[in-house]
C-alpha positions in Angstrom: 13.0 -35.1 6.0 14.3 -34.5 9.1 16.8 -31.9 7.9 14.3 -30.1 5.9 12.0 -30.1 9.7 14.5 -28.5 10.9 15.3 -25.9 8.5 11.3 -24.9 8.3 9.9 -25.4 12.1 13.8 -25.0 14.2 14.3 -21.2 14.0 10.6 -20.8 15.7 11.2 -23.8 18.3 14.3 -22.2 19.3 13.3 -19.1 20.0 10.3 -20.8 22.1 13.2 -22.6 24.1 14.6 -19.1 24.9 11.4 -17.8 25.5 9.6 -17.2 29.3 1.9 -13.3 24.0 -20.7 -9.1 20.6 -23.3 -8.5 18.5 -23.5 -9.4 15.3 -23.4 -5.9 12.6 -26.8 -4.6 11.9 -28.2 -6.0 8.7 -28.9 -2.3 6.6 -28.1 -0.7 3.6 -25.4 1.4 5.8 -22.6 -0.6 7.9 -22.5 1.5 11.3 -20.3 -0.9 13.3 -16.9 -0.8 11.3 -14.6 1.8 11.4 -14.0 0.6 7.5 -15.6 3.0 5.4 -18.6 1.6 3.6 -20.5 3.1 0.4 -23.5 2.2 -1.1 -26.5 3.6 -3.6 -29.6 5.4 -2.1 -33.0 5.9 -3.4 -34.8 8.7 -1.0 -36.5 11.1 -3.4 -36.9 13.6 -0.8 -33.9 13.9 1.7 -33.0 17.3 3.0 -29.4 18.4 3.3 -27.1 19.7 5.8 -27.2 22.9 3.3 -30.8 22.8 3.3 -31.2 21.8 0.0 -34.0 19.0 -1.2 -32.4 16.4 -3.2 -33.6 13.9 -5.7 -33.2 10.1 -5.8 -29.4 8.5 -5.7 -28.0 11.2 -4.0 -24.2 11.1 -3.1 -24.2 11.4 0.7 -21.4 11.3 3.8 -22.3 10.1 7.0 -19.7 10.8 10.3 -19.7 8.6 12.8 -18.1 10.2 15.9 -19.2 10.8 19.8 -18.9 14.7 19.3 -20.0 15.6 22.5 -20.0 19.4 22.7 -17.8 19.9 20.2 -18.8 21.0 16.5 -18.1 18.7 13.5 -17.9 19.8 9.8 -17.1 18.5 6.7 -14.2 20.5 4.0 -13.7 19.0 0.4 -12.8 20.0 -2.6 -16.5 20.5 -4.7 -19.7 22.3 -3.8 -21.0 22.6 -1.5 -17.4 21.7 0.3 -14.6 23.5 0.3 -11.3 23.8 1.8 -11.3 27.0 3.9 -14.6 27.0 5.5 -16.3 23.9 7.0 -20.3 22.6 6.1 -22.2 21.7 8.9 -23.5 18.0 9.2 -26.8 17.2 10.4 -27.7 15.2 13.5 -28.7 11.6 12.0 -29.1 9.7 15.2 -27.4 10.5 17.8 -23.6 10.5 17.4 -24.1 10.3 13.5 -23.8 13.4 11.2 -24.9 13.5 8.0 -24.2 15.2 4.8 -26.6 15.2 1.4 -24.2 16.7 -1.2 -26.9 16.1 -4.2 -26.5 14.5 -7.2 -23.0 14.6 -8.0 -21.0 13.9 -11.4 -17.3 13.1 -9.8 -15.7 12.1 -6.7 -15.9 14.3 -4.2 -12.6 14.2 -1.7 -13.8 15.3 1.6 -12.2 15.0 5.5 -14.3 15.6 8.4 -13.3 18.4 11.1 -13.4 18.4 15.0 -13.5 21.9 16.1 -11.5 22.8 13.0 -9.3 19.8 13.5 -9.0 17.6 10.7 -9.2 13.8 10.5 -6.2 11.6 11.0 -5.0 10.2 7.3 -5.7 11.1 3.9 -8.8 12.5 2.2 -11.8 10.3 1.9 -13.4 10.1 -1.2 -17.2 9.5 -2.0 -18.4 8.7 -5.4 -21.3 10.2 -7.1 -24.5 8.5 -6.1 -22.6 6.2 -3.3 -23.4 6.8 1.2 -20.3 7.0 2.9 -20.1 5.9 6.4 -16.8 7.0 8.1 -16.1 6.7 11.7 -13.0 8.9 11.8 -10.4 9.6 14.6 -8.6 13.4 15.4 -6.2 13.1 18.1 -4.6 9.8 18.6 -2.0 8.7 15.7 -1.5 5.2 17.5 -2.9 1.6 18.6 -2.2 0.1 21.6 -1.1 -3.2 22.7 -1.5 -4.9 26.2 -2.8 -8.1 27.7 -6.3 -9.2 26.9 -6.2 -12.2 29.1 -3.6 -12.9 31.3 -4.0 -16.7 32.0 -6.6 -18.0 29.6 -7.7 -21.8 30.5 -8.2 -23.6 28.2 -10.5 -26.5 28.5 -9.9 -27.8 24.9 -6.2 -28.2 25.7 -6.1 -28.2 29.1 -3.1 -25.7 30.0 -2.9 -21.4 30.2 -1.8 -19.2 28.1 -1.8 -15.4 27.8 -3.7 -13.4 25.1 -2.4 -10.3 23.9 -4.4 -7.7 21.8 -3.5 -4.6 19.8 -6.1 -2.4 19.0 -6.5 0.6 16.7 -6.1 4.2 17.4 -9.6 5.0 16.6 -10.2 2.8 19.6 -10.3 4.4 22.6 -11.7 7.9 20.6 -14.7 6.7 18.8 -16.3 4.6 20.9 -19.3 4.0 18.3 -16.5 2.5 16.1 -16.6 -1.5 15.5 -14.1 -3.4 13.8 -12.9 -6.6 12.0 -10.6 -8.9 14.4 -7.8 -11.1 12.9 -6.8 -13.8 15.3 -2.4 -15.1 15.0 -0.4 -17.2 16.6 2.7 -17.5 18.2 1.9 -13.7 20.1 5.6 -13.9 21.6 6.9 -12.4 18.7 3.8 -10.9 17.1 4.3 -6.7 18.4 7.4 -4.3 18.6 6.1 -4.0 22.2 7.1 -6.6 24.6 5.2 -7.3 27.7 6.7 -10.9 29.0 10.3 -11.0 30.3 10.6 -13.6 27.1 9.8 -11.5 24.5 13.1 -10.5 24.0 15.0 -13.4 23.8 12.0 -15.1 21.4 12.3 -11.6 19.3 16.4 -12.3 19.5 16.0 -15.6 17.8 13.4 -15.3 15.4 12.6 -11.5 15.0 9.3 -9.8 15.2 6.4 -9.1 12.8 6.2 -5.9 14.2 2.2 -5.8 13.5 1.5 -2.9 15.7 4.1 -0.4 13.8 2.4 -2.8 10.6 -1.0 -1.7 11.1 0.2 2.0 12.3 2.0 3.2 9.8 -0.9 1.5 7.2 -3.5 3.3 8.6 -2.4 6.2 8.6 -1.1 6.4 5.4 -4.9 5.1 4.2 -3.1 2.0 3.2 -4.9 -0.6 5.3 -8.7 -0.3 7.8 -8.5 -0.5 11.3 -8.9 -3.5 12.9 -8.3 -6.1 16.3 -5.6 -8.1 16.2 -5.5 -11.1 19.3 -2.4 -12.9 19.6 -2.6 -16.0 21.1 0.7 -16.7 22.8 2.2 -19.8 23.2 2.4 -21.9 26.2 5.6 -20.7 28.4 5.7 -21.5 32.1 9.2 -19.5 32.6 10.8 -22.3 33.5 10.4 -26.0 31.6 11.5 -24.4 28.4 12.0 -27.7 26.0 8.2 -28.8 27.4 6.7 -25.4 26.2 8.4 -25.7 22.7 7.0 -29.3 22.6 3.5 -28.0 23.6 3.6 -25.0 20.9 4.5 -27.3 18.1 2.2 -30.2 19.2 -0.6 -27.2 18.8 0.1 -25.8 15.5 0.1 -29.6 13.7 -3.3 -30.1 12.8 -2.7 -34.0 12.5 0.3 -37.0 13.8 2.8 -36.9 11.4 4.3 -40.0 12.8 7.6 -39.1 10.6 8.5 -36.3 12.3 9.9 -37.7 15.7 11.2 -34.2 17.1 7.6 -33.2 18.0 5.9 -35.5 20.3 2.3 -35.7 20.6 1.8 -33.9 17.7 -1.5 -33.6 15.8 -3.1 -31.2 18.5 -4.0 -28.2 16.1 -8.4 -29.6 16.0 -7.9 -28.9 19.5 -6.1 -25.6 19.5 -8.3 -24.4 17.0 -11.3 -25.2 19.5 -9.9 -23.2 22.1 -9.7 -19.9 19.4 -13.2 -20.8 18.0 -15.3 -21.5 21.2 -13.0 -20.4 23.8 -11.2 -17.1 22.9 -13.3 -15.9 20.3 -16.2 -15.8 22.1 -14.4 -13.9 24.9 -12.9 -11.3 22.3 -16.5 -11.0 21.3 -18.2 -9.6 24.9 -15.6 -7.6 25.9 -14.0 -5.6 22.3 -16.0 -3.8 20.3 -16.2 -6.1 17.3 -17.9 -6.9 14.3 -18.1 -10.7 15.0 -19.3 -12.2 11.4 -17.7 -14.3 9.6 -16.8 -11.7 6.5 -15.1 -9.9 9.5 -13.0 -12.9 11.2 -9.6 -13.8 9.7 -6.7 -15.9 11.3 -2.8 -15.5 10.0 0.6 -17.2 11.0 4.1 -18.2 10.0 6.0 -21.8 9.4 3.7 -24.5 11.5 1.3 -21.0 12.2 1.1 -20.6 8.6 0.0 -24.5 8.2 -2.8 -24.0 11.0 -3.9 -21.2 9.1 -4.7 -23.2 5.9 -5.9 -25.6 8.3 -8.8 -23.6 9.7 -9.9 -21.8 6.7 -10.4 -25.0 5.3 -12.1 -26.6 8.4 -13.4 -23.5 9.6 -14.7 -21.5 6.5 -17.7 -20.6 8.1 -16.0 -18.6 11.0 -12.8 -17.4 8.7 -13.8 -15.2 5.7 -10.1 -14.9 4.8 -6.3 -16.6 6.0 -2.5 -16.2 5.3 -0.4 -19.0 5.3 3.4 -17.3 5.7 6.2 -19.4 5.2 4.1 -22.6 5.8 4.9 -26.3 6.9 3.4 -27.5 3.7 5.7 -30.6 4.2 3.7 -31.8 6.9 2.0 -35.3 7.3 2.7 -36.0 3.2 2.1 -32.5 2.5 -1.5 -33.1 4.1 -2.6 -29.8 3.4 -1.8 -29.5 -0.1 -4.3 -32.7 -0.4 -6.8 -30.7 1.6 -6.5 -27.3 -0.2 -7.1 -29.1 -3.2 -10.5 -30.5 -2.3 -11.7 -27.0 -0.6 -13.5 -24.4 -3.2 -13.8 -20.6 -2.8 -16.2 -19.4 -0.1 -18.5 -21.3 2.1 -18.1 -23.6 4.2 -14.5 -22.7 3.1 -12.6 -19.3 3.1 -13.5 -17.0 0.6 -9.9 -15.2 0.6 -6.4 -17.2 0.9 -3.0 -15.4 1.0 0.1 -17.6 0.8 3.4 -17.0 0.5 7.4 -18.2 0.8 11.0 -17.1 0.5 13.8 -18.6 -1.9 16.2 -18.8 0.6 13.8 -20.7 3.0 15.6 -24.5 4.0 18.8 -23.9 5.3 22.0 -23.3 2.7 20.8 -27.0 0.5 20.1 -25.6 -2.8 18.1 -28.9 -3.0 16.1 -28.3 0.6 15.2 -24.9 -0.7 14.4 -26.4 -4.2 12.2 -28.5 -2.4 10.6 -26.3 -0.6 9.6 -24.0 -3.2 8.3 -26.7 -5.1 6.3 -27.8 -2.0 4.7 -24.1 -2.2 4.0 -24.3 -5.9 2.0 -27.5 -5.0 0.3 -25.8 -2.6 -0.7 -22.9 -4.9 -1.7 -25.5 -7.8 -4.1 -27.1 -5.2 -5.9 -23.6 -4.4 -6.1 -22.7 -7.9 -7.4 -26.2 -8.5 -10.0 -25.9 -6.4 -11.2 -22.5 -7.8 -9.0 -20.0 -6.5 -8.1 -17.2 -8.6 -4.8 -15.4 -8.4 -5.8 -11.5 -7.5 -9.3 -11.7 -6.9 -9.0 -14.6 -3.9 -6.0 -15.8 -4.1 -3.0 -13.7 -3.6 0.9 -15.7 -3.5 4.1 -14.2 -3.4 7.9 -16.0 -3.7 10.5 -13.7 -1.9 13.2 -14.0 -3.9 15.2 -12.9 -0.6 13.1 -14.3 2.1 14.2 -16.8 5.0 12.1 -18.0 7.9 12.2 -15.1 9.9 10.0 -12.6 11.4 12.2 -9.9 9.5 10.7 -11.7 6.4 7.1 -12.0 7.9 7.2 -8.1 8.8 8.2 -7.1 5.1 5.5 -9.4 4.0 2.7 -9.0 6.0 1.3 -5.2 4.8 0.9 -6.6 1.3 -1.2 -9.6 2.9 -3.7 -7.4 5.2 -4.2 -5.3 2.6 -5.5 -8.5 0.4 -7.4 -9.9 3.2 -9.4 -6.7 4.5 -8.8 -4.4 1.5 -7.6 -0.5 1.6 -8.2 2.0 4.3 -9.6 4.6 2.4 
């Protein structure tokens, strides 16, 4: 056992040695808080359009969410009244939301909103016949940022600081009516291509990156994933007692003593670490991001002992995480603990209602029996989700990479695939 710890959890601990990362959604028929677009059926005998048309009941209509300001904002498609060289004004809705009654339509309708003749980031949207369409769009900036959310958080569940890192989405700073869903990870070190701790480096050196800013980038513009929050929780680095900090990282991310494994000390820490995300940094996300702060909004990912407390929480914490991915996960842990507990959870409340899991076949060092063994440690954990009621590509989503090791290159290949289940498609 001890080889096979060291082959999972070593790669992330060393690069931890070298290391130095609020209201709840309306309730209406229309979801104006997410930049996610959102459609549903509408039965208003007697709306007027933007053309200045009356319209009968189950009419297919667009509405633009977007501070405009003095600007003018149209809408070009590809079927009456839209078309592609000349724009159709919107109607003011209520205050900065536009809205277009296209009638009763018989196909899709692809459409983008224009800015001053400027069109919408992406590809096309398209509405469906009878379906409301809320979009909250973005014209100028192609790119999310990522900074420092909290510098030293305290925590009082755990007793130590930390920093918090964020990366928010490019619609961000532009449409400031926008809200969006948050997904909370661990180990932020390694989480972004941009580094902003003198250790990011040398962690990134060791054990790669996930790269989730250039992830969610290049996914949202391509249509491929929403926009959404990502907080990275990093782990606890004081610059200086290196070994200490690695001992402190993995004593967080074990959810209970696993008495067998004597290179972490004081493990079994994780019901406290997830305290401090619940009540500590969730809460703090919540007051100062614009967020959509339900449940079917909050998710939580990670990797190797991450990946375990991931399981952990959507099984203890199914009420607050809609959906989790498990990446390369210490399934081993505590007599494969979790593997017990996955099989005794069932889909949805007060469990999660989504689950993505996943590991590489070159995962355990060169052993063909430690990577035979680990494998078969993930098939168990698959057989326990699908036990308790989890169904492969509706909420349960697994992949083996034939070619994946424990590494963030691994993760970052990985991970697009495993929003994209989680939060679904962009447009």
């Amino acid at each position: 056992m001890v080889e096979r710890y060291t082959a999972l959890v070593f790669l992330s601990l060393s690069s931890l040695l070298l290391s130095a990362c609020g209201e709840e959604p309306r309730s209406s028929d229309h979801d104006t808080e997410t930049g996610t677009p959102q459609a549903t059926a509408r039965d208003e005998p007697n709306r007027t359009s933007g053309v200045g048309k009356q319209e009968t009941a189950f009419a297919t209509v667009v509405r633009v969410h977007y501070p405009v300001g003095s600007h003018k904002i149209e809408l070009v498609g590809d079927h009456a009244p839209l078309a592609w060289d000349k724009g159709t004004t919107l109607a003011d809705a209520n205050g900065d939301s536009w809205e277009l009654v296209l009638g009763n339509t018989e196909a899709p309708i692809a459409f983008k909103p224009t800015l001053d003749g400027k069109p919408a980031r992406g590809p096309n949207y398209v509405v469906e016949p009878g379906q409301t369409l809320d979009i909250f769009p973005h014209f100028t900036i192609e790119r999310g940022s990522v900074s420092i959310f909290q510098n030293e958080l305290e925590s009082k569940n755990l007793g130590n600081k930390r920093a918090i890192r964020m990366y928010l989405p490019p619609s961000y700073e532009e449409n400031t009516v926008a809200r969006y869903p948050v997904i909370y990870m661990h180990d932020g070190q390694v989480l972004f291509t941009v580094n902003l701790t003198a250790g990011d480096l040398s962690a990134k050196a060791f054990s790669g990156s996930w790269d989730v800013d250039k992830t969610f980038d290049e996914g949202i513009e391509a249509g491929a994933l929403p926009e959404a929050i990502v907080i990275g929780v990093d782990n606890v680095d004081d610059g200086i007692h290196l070994l200490a900090s690695a001992e402190t990282r993995n004593s967080e991310l074990t959810p209970t003593n696993d008495e067998t494994q004597t290179q972490i000390k004081n493990s079994g820490r994780g019901p406290e670490y997830l305290k401090m995300v619940t009540d500590e940094i969730k809460p703090l996300v919540d007051s100062k991001l614009r967020t959509r702060p339900g449940r079917e909004n909050t998710y939580m990912a990670g990797s190797s002992l991450g990946g375990l407390m991931s399981s952990w929480s959507g099984i203890e914490r199914g009420d607050l995480f809609v959906g989790i991915a498990n990446l390369s996960g210490s399934n081993f842990w505590d007599h494969e603990i979790i593997i017990e507990k996955a099989r005794n959870a069932k889909v949805g409340l007060p469990h999660a209602d989504k689950v993505y899991a996943d590991m590489g076949e070159k995962e355990g060092g060169d052993a063909a029996s430690d990577r035979e063994a680990i494998r078969n440690e993930f098939k168990r954990l698959v057989s326990a989700y699908v036990e308790a009621g989890y169904v492969e590509g509706k909420t349960l989503m697994t992949v083996l990479d034939p070619t994946g090791k424990h590494h963030g290159d691994a993760w970052s290949k990985r991970f697009p695939a495993a929003l994209a289940f989680l939060l679904g498609p962009g447009r």
